[in-house]
N, C-alpha and C positions, 0 to 999 in steps of 0.2 A: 504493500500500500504506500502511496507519495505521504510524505511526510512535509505538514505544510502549515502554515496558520492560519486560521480563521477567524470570525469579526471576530467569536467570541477570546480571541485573546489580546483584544486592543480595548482600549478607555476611548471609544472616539467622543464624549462629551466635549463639545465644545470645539473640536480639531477639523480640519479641514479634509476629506477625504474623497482622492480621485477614483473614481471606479468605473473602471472597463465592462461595457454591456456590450452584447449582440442582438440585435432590433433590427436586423437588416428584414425587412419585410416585402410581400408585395405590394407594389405601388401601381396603382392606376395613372400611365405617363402623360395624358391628358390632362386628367382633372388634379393630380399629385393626392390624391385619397387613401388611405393607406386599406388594403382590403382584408387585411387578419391580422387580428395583433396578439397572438397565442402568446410572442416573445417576451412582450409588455409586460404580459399577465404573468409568465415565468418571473422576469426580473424584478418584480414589483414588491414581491418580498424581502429582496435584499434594500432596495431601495429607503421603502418603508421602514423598516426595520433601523436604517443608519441615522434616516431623519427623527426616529420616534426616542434615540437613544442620544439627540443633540447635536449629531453630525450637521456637520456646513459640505451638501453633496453634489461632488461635480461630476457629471459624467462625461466621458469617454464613445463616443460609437460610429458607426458607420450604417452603411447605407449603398447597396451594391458596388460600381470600379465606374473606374474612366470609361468611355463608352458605351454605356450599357442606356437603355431608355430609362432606366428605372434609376439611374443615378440623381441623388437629388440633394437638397437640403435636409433638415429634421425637421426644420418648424413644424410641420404638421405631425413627426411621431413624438413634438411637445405636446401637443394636446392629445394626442392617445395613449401618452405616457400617463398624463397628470388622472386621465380619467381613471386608467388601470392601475393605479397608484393609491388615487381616493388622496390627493395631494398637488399642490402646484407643482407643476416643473417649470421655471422659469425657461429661454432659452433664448442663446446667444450666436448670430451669426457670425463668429468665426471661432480658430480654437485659439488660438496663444495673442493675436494683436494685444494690442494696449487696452481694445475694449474688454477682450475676454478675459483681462488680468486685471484691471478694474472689477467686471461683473463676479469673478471669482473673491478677491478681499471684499468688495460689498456684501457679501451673502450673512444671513444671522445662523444661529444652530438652527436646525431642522430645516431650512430650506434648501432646496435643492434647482440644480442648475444643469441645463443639459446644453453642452458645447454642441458646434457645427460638425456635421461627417466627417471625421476623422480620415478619410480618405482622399478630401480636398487637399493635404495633406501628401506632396510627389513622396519622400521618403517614406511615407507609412505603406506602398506598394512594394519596398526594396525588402529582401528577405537576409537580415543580418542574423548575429549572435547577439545576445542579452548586451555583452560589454560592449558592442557597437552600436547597437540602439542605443546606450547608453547617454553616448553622447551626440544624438540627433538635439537640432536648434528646439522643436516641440519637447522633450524630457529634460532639457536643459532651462527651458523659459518656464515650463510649470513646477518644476520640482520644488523652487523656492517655498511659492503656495501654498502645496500642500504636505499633510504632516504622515498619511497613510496613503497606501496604493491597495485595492481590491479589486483583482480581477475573477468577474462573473462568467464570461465572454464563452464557456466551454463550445460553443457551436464554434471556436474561430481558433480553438485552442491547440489544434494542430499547422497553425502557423507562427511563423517567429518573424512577427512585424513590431513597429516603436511602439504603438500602443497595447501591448501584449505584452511585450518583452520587457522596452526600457527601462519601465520606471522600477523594476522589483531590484535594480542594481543603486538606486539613488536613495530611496525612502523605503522601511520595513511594509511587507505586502501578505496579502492573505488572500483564499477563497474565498468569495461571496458564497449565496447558500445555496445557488443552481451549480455552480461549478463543485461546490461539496457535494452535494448530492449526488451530481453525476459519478464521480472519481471514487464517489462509498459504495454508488449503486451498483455500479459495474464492477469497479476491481473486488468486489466481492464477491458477485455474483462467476465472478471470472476464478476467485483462490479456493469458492467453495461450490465449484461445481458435483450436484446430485444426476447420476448415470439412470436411462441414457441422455446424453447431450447432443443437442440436435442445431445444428446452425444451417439458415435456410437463408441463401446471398441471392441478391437477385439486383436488377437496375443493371447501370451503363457505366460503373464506375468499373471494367472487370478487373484490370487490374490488382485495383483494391480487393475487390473478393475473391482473386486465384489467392493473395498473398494470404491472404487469412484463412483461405480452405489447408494451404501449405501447414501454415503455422498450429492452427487447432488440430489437424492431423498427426503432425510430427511429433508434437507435445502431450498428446493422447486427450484434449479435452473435451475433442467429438468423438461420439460415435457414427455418427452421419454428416455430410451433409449434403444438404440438397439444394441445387443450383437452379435459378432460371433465370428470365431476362437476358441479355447479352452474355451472359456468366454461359450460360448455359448451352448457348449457339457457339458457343467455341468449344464446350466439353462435347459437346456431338460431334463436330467435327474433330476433334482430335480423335475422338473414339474411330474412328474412321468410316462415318456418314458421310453422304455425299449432300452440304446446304446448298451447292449451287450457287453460283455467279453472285447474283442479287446480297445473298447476303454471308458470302466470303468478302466480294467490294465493299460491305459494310464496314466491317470487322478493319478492314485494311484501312477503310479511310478515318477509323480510331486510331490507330496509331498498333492496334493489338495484333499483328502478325505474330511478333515473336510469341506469343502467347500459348499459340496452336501446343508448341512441341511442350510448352511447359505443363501446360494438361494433358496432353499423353504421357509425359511420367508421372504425373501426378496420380492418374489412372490404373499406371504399372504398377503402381510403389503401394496403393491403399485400397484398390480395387472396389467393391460395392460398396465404400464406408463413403462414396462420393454416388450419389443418385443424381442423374443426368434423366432428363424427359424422354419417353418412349414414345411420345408424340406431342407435336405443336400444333399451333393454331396459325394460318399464314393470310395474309389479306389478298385476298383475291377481286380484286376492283371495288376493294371499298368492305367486301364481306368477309367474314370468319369462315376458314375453313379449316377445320382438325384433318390432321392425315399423318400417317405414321413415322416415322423417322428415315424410314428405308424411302419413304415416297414424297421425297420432300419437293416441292415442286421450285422451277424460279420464280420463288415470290418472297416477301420480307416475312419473317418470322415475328410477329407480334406478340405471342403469348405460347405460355404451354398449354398439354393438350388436357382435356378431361378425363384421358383414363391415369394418364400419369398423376394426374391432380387427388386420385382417389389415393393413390399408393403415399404421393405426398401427404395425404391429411390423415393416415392411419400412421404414419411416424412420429407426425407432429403431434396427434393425440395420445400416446402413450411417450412421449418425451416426461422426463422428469425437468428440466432445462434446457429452454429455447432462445436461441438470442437470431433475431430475425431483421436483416437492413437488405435494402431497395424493394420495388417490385417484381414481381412477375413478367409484368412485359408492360405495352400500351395502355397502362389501365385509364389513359384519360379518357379513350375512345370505351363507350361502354360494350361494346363486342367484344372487347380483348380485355376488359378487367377482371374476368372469369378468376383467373390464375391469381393476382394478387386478393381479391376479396377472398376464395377459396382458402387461402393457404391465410390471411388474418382471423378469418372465422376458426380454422383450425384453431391457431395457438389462442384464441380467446377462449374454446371449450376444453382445451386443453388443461391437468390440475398442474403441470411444471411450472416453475418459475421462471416468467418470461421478460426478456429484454428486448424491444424495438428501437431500432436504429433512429434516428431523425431523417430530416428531406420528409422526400416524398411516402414513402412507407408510412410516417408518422401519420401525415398528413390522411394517409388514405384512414388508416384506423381509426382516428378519431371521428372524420367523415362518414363513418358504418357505423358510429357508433359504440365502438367495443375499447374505447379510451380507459374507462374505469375497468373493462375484464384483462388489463395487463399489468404487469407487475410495478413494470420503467417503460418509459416513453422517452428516449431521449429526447434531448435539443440540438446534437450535433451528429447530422451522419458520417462528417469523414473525421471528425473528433474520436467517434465512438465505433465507425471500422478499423482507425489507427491504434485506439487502442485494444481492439479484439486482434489487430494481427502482432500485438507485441511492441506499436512501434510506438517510442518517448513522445509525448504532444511537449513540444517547447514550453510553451507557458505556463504549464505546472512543472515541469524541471525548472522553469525560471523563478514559481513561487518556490519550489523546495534549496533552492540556492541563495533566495532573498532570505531564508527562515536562517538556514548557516552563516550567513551574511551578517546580519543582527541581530541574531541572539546576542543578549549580554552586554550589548550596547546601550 
């Protein structure tokens, strides 16, 4: 388990305290409307919590990248903040000027303050070490200010950017109470895994889920798992199916060639403990069509198929521990959601203790409904597939080095 601080081992009465959120949300690039604010509602109790104990609270966030439609200001997730809060959040268009350093020494205890997108900000895109963040112009112009750093941000926390990183090397730093949470729910759930263990990867991220099929296999903490989505179109073909044109050119235009050979070892090495779909569903001008894996036609693979969906949800339901990130396939097209609703219905009837990934996956479960029949829901999908494959998220190695840092000081 990281070893790190938390609010509860600071006096922030009266202190000023910067704290790193993730509120990147959907935005309507039209009207700038923010269209779900799950995040808010996540962060709201750290938040809450700082201002109720006399903190003066600034936050830290962003808001999608350079190019993107959805790039924008905050002003508007001030006011979905303040709502999901039950609190004002003041909010300041910029982060470090003269005014944002004004509005920061103005603030009294309990009120809170939300800086500009943090990603207005060119250095906060550059991917340093802790001691080089360190000394970015933004951790160097705020640090004066303030007296603690907390960062909540788990959904961003496999990045090592300045506002993530920097300040845990300048002013003593802790977990807020989403990023605890996360870090208890999971690496717990991860040292005290009950057999069988079942991890069901699915979505577009494959690389991230070969590395983690690798890893839970190697290290004995699955007994299964069970692949779809793009994960899945490359364990078939490595198995050596023929997907055809359509969607090998997929596959290729991800970047995931090399891929192919690493699930055919993977395949070699651990054999049925990796369940790959015995049929897909493939769009055929628009409709769903299942068809076997031997008769795959040239068409895009959107989903798995219904009989394999059977043998998937008879694993999932006698799972003692399930940890479950991306979908099935197209689930935004309701033809092809078959496969992710299927396989969340599972692990919802399921009595294992279950962990869902964030993104999209989250997204869908809550949307069906079965929010409260799961254990953890995360807030960060590649937070929480980095640390199901084993790999350091920078910003809790950067809390656990600020904790070494200033102890005793």
């Amino acid at each position: 388990m990281a070893n790190f601080n938390t609010i509860d081992d600071f006096d922030v009465n009266g202190k000023t305290v910067l704290v790193r959120i993730d509120i990147n949300s959907p935005v309507d690039p039209n009207s700038g409307i923010i269209l779900d604010d799950t995040r808010m509602k996540l962060h709201a109790e750290t938040i809450k919590e700082l201002s109720m104990k006399g903190a003066k609270t600034v936050i830290l966030a962003h808001q999608s990248r350079p190019g993107k439609d959805d790039f924008t200001t905050l002003e508007q997730h001030a006011v979905v903040l303040s709502r999901a809060v039950g609190l004002e959040v003041k909010y300041v268009d910029s982060i470090f000027s003269s005014k944002a350093r004004e509005s920061i020494i103005a603030l009294e205890p309990g009120q809170i303050l939300l800086l500009e997108n943090v990603r207005f900000f060119s250095e906060e895109q550059l991917k340093r070490s802790a001691e080089e963040e360190a000394t970015s112009v933004l951790v160097k112009t705020l640090t004066p200010l303030v007296d603690y750093f907390v960062n909540d941000a788990f959904a961003a926390a496999h990045r090592s950017q300045t506002s993530l990183v920097g300040f845990t090397r300048t002013v003593p730093s802790a977990a807020g109470r989403v990023m605890e949470k996360e870090l208890t729910v999971i690496g717990n759930a991860l040292e005290n895994v009950q057999h069988p263990c079942v991890f069901a990867l699915g979505g577009m991220k494959a690389d991230d889920s070969i590395t983690v099929t690798e890893n839970v296999l190697e290290n004995g903490t699955a007994d299964y798992v069970l692949v779809s989505g793009l994960v899945a179109n490359i364990f078939i073909w490595a198995a050596g199916y023929d997907i055809k044109s359509t969607n090998k050119n997929f596959i290729e235009s991800r970047g995931y060639l090399d891929m192919v050979d690493k699930c055919r070892d993977l395949i070699e090495r651990f054999g049925d403990k990796i369940v790959y779909p015995t049929d897909v569903a493939v769009s055929v001008q628009g409709d769903r069509a299942d068809v076997t894996i031997e008769n795959i036609p040239d068409a895009s693979i959107f989903d798995i198929g219904r009989e394999s969906l059977i043998k998937y949800s008879k694993i999932l339901r006698e799972a003692k521990t399930i940890f479950a990130n991306g979908p099935a396939g197209v689930f935004e097209d309701p033809k092809f959601a078959i496969g992710t609703e299927d396989i969340i219905n599972a692990i919802a009837s399921s009595k294992g203790f279950s962990v869902i990934g964030g993104g999209h996956i989250a997204a869908a479960t809550v949307n069906l409904g079965y929010g409260d029949k799961m254990d953890h829901i995360s807030s960060g999908g590649g937070a929480s597939i980095d640390m199901l494959a084993g790999n350091p998220l920078p910003a809790v190695v950067a809390l656990e080095e600020s904790k070494e840092l200033f102890d005793g000081k």
